[in-house]
C-alpha positions as CSV (number, residue, x, y, z in Angstrom):
1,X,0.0,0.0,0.0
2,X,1.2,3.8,-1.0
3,X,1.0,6.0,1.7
4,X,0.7,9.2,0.2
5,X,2.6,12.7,2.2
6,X,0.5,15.1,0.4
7,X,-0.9,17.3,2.8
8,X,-3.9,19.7,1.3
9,X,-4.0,23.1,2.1
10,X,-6.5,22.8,4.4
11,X,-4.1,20.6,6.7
12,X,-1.4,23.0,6.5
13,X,-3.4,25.6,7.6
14,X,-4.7,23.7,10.4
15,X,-1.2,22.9,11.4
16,X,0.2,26.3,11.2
17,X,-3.1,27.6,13.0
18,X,-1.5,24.8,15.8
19,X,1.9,25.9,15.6
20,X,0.9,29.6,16.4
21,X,-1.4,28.3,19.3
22,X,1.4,26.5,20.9
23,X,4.0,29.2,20.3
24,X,1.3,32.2,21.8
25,X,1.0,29.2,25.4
26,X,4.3,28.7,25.4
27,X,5.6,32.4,25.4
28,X,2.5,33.3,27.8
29,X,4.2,30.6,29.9
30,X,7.6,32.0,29.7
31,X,6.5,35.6,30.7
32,X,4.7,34.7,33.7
33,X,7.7,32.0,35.0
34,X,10.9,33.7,34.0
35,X,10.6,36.4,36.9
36,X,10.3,33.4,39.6
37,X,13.3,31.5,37.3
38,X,15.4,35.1,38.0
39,X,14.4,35.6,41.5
40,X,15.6,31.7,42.2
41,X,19.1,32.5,40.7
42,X,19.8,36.0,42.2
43,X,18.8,34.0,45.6
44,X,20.9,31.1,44.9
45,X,23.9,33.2,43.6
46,X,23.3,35.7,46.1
47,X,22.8,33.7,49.7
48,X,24.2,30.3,49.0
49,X,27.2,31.3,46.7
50,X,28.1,34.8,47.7
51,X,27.2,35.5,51.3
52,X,25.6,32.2,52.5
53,X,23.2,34.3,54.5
54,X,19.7,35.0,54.4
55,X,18.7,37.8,54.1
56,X,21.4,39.3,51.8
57,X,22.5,42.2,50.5
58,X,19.9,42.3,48.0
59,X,16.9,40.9,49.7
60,X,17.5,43.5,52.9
61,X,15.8,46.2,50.8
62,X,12.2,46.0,52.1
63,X,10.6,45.6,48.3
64,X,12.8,42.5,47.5
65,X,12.6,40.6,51.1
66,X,8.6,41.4,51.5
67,X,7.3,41.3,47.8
68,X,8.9,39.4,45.5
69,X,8.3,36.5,46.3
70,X,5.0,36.5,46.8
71,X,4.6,38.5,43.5
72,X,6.9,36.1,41.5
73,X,5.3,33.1,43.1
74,X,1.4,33.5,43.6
75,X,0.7,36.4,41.3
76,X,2.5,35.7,38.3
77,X,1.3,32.4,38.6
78,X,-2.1,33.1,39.1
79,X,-1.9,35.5,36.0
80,X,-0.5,32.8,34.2
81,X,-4.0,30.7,35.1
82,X,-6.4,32.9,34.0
83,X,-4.9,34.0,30.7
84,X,-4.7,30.4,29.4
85,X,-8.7,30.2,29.2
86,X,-8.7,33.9,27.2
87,X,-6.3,32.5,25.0
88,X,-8.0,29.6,24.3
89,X,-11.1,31.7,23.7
90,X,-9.0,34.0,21.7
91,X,-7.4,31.1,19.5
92,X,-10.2,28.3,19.6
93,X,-13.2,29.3,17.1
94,X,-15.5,26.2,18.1
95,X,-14.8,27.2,21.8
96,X,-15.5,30.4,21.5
97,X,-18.9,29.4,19.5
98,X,-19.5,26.6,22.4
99,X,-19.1,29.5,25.4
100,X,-21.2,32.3,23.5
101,X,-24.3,29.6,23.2
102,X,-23.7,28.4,26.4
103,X,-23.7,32.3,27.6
104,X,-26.9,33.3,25.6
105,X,-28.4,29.9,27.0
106,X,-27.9,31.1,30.6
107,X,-29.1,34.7,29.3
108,X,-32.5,33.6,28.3
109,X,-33.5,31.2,31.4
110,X,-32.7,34.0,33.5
111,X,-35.0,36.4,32.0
């Protein structure tokens, strides 16, 4: 049997339209962990390589040792969580058709 590797147009376009999702996730990821990934370092470099104390240098400024972490940690994170739904709203047209009817359902029985 010949498999054929033919793709139509219509698969390309579907897989670019994939591509772009993952890529959009993936960066959306990246932007809401890289300042916990940087905070880790300049801890680790900081306390356990350079003074091997805690609080350090850097953390003694009242911003750093109270607010970054729970900024880097809980908020960032939580941002993280509730942009992944608008993006799949944003990228995902049967989705966003699903929600709307679902939303205009709710509408009525409530009236």
């Amino acid at each position: 049997a010949v498999v054929s590797t033919q793709s139509t147009g219509d698969d390309d376009k579907a897989r670019k339209r994939v591509t772009v999702t993952m890529s959009l996730f993936t960066a959306l990821s990246l932007m809401c962990n890289t300042p916990l990934f940087i905070n880790y370092l300049v801890y680790i470099v900081d306390c356990n390589i350079i003074n091997y104390v805690y609080p350090s240098r850097i953390y003694k400024n009242k911003f750093m040792y109270s607010y970054i972490w729970p900024i880097t940690e809980i908020y960032f994170m939580a941002l993280n969580s509730a942009l992944n739904p608008m993006l799949y709203l944003f990228r995902m047209e049967r989705l966003r058709a699903w929600t709307v009817k679902k939303c205009q359902i709710v509408k009525i029985s409530n009236s």
